[in-house]
N, C-alpha and C positions, 0 to 999 in steps of 0.2 A: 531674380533667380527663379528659375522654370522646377516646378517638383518632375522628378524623372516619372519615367513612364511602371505605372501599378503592372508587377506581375505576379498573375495567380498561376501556384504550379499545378499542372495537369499531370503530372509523374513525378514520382519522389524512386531513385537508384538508390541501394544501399546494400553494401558489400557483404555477404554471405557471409556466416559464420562458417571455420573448418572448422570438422569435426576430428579430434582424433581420443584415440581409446586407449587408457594406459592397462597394464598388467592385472589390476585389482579389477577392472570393468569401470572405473571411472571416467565420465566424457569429460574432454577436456573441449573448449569454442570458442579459438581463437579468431579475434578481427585486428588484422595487419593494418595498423595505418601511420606508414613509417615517418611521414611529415610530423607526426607527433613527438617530440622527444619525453614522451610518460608512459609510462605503462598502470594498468591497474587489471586486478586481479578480484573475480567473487568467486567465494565459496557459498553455494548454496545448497542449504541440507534440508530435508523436510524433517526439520524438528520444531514445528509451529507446537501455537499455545495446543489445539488439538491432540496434538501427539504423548503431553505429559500426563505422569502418572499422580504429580499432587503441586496444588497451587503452585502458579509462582517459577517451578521449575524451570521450565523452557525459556523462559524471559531470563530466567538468571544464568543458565548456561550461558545463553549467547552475550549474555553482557561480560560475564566475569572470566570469558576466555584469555583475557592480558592480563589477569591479574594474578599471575605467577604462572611460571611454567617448570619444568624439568633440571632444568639450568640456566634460566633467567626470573628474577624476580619480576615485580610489577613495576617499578621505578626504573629499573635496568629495561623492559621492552620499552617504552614513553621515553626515556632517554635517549634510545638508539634510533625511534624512529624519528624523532622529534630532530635530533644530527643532523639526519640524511636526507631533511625536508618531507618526509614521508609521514604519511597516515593511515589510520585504517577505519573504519565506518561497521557498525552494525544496524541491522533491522531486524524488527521480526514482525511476524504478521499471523493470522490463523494457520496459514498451512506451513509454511516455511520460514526459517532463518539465513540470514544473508551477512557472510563475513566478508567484506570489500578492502582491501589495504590500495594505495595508491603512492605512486614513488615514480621520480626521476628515472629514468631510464639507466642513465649512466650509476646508477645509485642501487639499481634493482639487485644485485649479487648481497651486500648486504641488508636488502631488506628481507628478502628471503629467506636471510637466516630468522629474522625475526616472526616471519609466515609460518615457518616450520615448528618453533616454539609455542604457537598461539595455535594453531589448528589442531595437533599432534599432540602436543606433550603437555595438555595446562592441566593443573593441578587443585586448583581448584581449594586455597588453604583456610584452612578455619578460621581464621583472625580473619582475612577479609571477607570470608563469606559472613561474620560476625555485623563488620561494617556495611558492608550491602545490604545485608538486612534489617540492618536499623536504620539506615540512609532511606531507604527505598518507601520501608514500612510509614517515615513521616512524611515522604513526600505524598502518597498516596492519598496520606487521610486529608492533609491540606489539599489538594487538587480536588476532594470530593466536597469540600465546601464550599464549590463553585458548580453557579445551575449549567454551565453548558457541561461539565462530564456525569452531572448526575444523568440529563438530558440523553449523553450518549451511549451512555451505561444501560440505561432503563430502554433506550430504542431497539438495542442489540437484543434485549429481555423482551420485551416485544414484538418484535422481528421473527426471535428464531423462538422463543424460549429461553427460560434463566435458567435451566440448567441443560442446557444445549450448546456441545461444543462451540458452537458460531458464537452463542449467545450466554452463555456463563459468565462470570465476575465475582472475584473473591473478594470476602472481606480484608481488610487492611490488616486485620490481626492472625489471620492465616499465615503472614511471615513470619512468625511467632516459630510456626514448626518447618520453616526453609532449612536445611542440613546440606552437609557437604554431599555426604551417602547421597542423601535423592538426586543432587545437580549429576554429580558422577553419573551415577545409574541412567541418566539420559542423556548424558553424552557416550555412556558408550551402547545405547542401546542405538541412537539417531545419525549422532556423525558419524558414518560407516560410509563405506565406498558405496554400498549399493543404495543410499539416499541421498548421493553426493551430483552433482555437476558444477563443472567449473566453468567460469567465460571470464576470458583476457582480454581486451583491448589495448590498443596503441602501439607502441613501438614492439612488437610480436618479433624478433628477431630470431634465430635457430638457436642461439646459446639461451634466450629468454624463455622461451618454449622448451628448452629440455630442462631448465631450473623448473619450472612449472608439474611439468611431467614426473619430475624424480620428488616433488612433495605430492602431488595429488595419486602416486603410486605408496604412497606409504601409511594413507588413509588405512586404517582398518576393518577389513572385509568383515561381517556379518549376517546376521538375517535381517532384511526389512523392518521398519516400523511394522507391527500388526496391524494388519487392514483395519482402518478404521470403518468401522459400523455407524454411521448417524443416524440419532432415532428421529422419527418424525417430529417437522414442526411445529410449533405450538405457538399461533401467534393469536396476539391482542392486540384491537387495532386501535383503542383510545385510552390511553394513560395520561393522571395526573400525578407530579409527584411535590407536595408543598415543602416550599424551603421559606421557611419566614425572614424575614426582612428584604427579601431580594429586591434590588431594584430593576430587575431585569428580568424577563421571561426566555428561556430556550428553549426552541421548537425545533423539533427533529419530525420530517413527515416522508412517508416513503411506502414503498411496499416491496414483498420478495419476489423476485424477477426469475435472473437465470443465470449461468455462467459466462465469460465470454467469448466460448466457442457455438452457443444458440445462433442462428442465424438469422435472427432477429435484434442481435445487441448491437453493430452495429449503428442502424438504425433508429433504434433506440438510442444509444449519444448522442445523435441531430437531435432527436427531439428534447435530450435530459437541456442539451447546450442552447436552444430556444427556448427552454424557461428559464435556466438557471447557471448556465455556464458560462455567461461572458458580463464583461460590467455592463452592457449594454440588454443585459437580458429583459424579458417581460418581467416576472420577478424582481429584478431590480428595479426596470423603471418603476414600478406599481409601488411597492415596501418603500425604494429610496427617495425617490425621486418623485413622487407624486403625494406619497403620502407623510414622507418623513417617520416611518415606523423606526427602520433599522437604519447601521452603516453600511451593511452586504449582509447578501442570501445569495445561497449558491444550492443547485443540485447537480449531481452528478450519480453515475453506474458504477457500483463497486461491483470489485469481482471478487470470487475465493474462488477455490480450488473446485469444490463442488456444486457451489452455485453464487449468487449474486442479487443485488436490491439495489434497486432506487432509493436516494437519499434528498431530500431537503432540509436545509440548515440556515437555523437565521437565531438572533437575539433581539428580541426588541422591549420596549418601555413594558412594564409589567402591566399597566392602565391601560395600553391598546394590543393587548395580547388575544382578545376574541377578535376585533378587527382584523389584526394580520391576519389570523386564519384563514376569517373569510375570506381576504383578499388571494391567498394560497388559495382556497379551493377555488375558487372566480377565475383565476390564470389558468387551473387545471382543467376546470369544464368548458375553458374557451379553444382550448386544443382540441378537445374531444365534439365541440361545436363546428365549430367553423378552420377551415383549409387555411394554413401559412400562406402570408402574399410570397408571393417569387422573389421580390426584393431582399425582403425579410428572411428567407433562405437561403439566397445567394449569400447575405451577408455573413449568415451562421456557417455554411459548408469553405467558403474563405477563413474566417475566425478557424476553424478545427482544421484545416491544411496548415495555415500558419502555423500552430500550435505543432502538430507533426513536423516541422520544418524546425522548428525550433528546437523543439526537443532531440532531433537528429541530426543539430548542428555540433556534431564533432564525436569522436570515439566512445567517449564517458555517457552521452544517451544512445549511443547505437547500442552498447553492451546490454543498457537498462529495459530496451524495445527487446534485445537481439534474447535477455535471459524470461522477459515474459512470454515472447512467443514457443518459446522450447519447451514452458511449462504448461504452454496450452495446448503444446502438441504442434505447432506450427513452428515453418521456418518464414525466414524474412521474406519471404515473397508475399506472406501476409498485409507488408505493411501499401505494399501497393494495390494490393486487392481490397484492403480499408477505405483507400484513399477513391480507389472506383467508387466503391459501393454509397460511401457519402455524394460523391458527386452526383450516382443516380439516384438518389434519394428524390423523391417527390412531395408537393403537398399531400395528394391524393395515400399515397405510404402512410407520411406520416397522422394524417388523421384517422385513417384504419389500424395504428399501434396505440395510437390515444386513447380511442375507443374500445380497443382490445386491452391495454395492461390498467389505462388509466381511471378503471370504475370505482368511485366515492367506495361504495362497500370495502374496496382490495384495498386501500391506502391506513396504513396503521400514521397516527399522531400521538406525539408525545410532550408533554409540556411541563419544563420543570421553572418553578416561581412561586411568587407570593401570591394568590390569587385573593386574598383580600384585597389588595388594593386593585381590582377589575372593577372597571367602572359599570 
């Protein structure tokens, strides 16, 4: 048996989102792809953690919008969706919330009854906001007795500042004053048409589209979130945080970058993806593979709203937690040394086309590409212009970005473990 023939794609096509605009000013961004027989639906509101007015809020909004609405309870929405094979998905992130439901095509007239009770009319009842808060409150403080989220907790604190929208974190007992009043007050100050966009994918049909259109017209109109103001950053670039007994060290290494409309972030992916983006990476082979530190280290470019940081993230033995370092900064001063072989690049800007391919193999990641680029201000022609700009990526590029973001001084480190047992 012959392996077929490797193709790298030189152009990645993908179908435009339409734009259409209902009554209240809400865009609605449908992508037709009638071979699908699914449709899914996001609601995207900028009512990120940023935007609340006291702990907790924003994350509970967006969670406890199924758990009762106008004329359906929370057992009746799960039941109905649950029938009709359908789901619905939430996220939330610094700058926005993301309400996603997903259903059969043929199925979509009754789910949308159930879209209309979850977006529209939820209620938000004291007995489960009773239970959410006590659910939530013990899962928090278990999760913080573990070094990787102390680790990511305290990077974020370091990064932006602890008390900086990016970089804030409540205590566990702040759910103590969670109330129905606050959740309310920021659902109706956020979910409003004018922080609303919609994007549908899959089977986009004209009766689907005007189900769509006649909820996303019933949003209610408001004023904007208040401009958010962010005060200046405040970063620390070496923190330890002791957790006795740990048998493991988490390190979080990185610095704060840029957003990803910079026209250097690009770019920056080839390189975050050559130290630390693929199993094959420097970072890998060195911590894994050479040294047996970790099981994986990954870095990668986050983005928000209004700016963005490189991240490095690994776990390893608490007794070889100065070594890893070093070998962290030894990979990073060799970028800022010496030029990527050609090899070694072709392999990374293949690895990150793949990935592009991947993720845009079918309606459900063109929606996920199609709703980040609307937030960056771009349309899908983006995604072939990415796809250029890696290809033209060079050594020479990338060792003038290394030297430019990647200076020992600019990188904040964070290390949460038992550091008594450091050999």
């Amino acid at each position: 048996m012959r392996q077929p023939p490797l193709t790298i794609p030189t152009t990645i096509t993908v179908p435009e989102a339409v734009k259409h605009t209902v009554s209240n000013g809400t865009p609605i961004y449908a992508i037709d792809c009638p071979e699908y027989e699914v449709v899914r639906v996001s609601f995207v509101f900028h009512a990120g953690t940023i935007t609340q007015r006291h702990p907790f809020t924003a994350s509970a909004t967006a969670n406890m919008l199924a758990e009762g609405s106008l004329n359906m309870t929370s057992q009746q929405i799960a039941e109905r969706l649950d029938y009709y094979g359908s789901y619905f998905d939430i996220n939330i992130d610094r700058d926005y919330s993301y309400i996603t439901f997903c259903a059969l095509s043929k199925f979509f007239p009754q789910t949308a009854e159930v879209i209309e009770e979850v977006i529209l009319r939820p209620t938000f009842p004291d007995a489960e906001v009773a239970t959410y808060r006590d659910k939530r409150r013990q899962q928090l403080a278990i999760e913080r007795r573990k070094v990787e989220t102390i680790a990511r907790e305290h990077f974020a604190h370091a990064i932006f500042g602890a008390s900086h929208p990016y970089g804030i974190s409540y205590s566990e007992d702040e759910y103590q004053s969670l109330c129905r009043e606050n959740i309310m007050e920021h659902y109706q100050r956020c979910y409003t048409a004018e922080n609303c966009i919609v994007v549908c994918s899959g089977a986009i049909s004209d009766n689907v589209l005007h189900r769509i259109k006649a909820i996303a017209e019933q949003i209610h109109p408001a004023q904007k979130c208040e401009t958010i103001s962010l005060p200046p950053f405040d970063t620390k670039h070496n923190v330890r945080i002791q957790h006795d007994g740990a048998l493991q060290s988490s390190i979080r290494m990185g610095r704060l970058l840029f957003a990803r409309t910079h026209e250097d972030f690009v770019p920056m992916q080839v390189l975050t993806t050559a130290l630390g983006g693929y199993f094959g990476s420097r970072l890998m082979q060195n911590l894994r593979e050479r040294n047996g530190f970790t099981y994986g280290v990954f870095s990668a470019m986050v983005n928000f709203q209004h700016t963005g940081y490189l991240a490095i993230a690994t776990q390893v033995g608490a007794e070889v937690t100065d070594q890893a370092l070093q070998q962290i900064a030894y990979e990073i001063e060799r970028l800022r040394e010496e030029k990527i072989p050609e090899q070694e690049l072709l392999l990374v800007k293949n690895i990150m086309a793949g990935e592009m391919m991947r993720i845009l193999d079918g309606p459900f990641g063109i929606a996920d590409v199609t709703t980040e680029n609307i937030l960056c201000g771009f349309d899908n022609h983006q995604i072939e212009e990415n796809l250029q700009r890696i290809r033209q990526t060079t050594p020479d590029k990338l060792l003038t970005l290394a030297q430019r973001y990647l200076t020992p001084e600019d990188m904040v480190t964070v290390v949460a473990g038992d550091f008594s047992q450091l050999s």
